[in-house]
N, C-alpha and C positions, 0 to 999 in steps of 0.2 A: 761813388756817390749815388749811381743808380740804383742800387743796389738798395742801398739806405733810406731812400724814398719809398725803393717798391715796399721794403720792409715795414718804413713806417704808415704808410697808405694801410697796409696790410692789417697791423695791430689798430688803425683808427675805426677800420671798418669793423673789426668785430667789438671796440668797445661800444660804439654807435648801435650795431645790431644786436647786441645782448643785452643793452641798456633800454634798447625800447622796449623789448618784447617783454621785460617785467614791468607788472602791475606794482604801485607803491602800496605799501599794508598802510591805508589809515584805519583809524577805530575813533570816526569823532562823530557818529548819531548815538543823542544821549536817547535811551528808549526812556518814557513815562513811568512811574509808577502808578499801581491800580489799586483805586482803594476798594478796600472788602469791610464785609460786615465786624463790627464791634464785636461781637462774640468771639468770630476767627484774630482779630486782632488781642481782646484777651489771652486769650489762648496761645497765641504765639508768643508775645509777650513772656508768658507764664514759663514753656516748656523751654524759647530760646532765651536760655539766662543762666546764673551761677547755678541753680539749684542742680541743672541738667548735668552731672558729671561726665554722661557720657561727649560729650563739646567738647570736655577739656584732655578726658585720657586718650580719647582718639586724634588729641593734637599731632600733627606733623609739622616738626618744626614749629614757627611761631602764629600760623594759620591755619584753620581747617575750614575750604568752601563746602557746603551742600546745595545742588539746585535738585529741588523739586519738582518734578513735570504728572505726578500721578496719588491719587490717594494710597495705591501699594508701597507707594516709594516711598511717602510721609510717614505710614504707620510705618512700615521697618526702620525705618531712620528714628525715629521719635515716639514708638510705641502707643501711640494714642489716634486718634479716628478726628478729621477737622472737618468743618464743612463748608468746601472752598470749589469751586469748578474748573477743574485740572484742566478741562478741555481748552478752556480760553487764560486760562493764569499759572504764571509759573512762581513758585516762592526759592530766593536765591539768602541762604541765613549761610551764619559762620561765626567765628568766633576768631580772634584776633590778643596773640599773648604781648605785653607790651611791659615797659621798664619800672613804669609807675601806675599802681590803681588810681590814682587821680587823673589819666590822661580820660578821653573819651573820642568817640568817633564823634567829626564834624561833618562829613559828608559822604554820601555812597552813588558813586554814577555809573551805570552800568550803558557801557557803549557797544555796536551792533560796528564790525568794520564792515570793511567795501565788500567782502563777502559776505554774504548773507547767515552762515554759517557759524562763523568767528565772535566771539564776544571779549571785549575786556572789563572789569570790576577797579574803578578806580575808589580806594579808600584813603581819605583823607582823617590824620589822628592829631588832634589837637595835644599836645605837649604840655603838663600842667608848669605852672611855674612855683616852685616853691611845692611843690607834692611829694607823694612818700614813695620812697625808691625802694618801691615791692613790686614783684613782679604782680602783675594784672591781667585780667581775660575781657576784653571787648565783646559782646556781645551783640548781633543785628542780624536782622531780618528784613527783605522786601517784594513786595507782590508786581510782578511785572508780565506784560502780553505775554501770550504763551512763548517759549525759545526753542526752537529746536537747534540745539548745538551740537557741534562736532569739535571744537576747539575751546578751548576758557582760558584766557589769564589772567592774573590780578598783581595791581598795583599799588602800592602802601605809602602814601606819603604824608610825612610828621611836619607840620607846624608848628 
């Protein structure tokens, strides 16, 4: 019977001591989005959309994220020159393949976790009712405080 206490003491104390010393991962500060001039927003508009084949070939799987953090980074990714201040704005665009061309994006909230580091992209897709059962390419763009990441993930959920 001693034995079985000392063992169970034993196993309580390290579940106790291994349980505190991790941090829980939340990711629930929604960061702002930043608005930019009319021009840049044409512009992106224009180049993040169907016309842009490169969005859809370089699909992985049914998502492809891009975060921009520099105008070298915009023009190789998108071949084209924007006029956006890299220094204080980061642009987070992608493309999303989905069951029906009638569904559409309802929402994009980009959350900062308890690290500073960490981000996640929660995309919320609206589910047509009654829509045509082709495959579809979602398309979006948004301008948010500069990020410096180390980690990203994204989250997809259909309504």
């Amino acid at each position: 019977m001693k034995k079985f206490i000392f063992f169970s003491a034993i196993a309580l104390w390290l579940f106790v001591a291994t349980g505190c010393n991790k941090q829980e991962m939340r990711c629930d500060i929604a960061l702002d989005v930043i608005k930019i001039s009319n021009n840049a927003k044409v512009l992106l508009d224009s180049i993040i959309s169907n016309k842009n084949t490169f969005l859809r070939t370089n699909l992985k799987d049914s998502l492809n994220i891009f975060v921009v953090n520099s105008k070298t980074d915009f023009k190789k990714k998108f071949n084209t020159d924007i006029d956006i201040d890299f220094d204080t704005i980061t642009i987070i665009s992608g493309v999303v393949r989905t069951a029906s061309i009638s569904d559409k994006i309802d929402e994009l909230v980009l959350y900062q976790c308890n690290t500073s580091e960490i981000f996640k992209l929660d995309i919320s897709i609206l589910i047509a009712k009654n829509g045509w059962t082709q495959i579809g390419y979602l398309y979006f763009w948004k301008a948010y405080p500069k990020i410096n990441m180390k980690k990203f993930s994204t989250t997809i959920k259909y309504k």
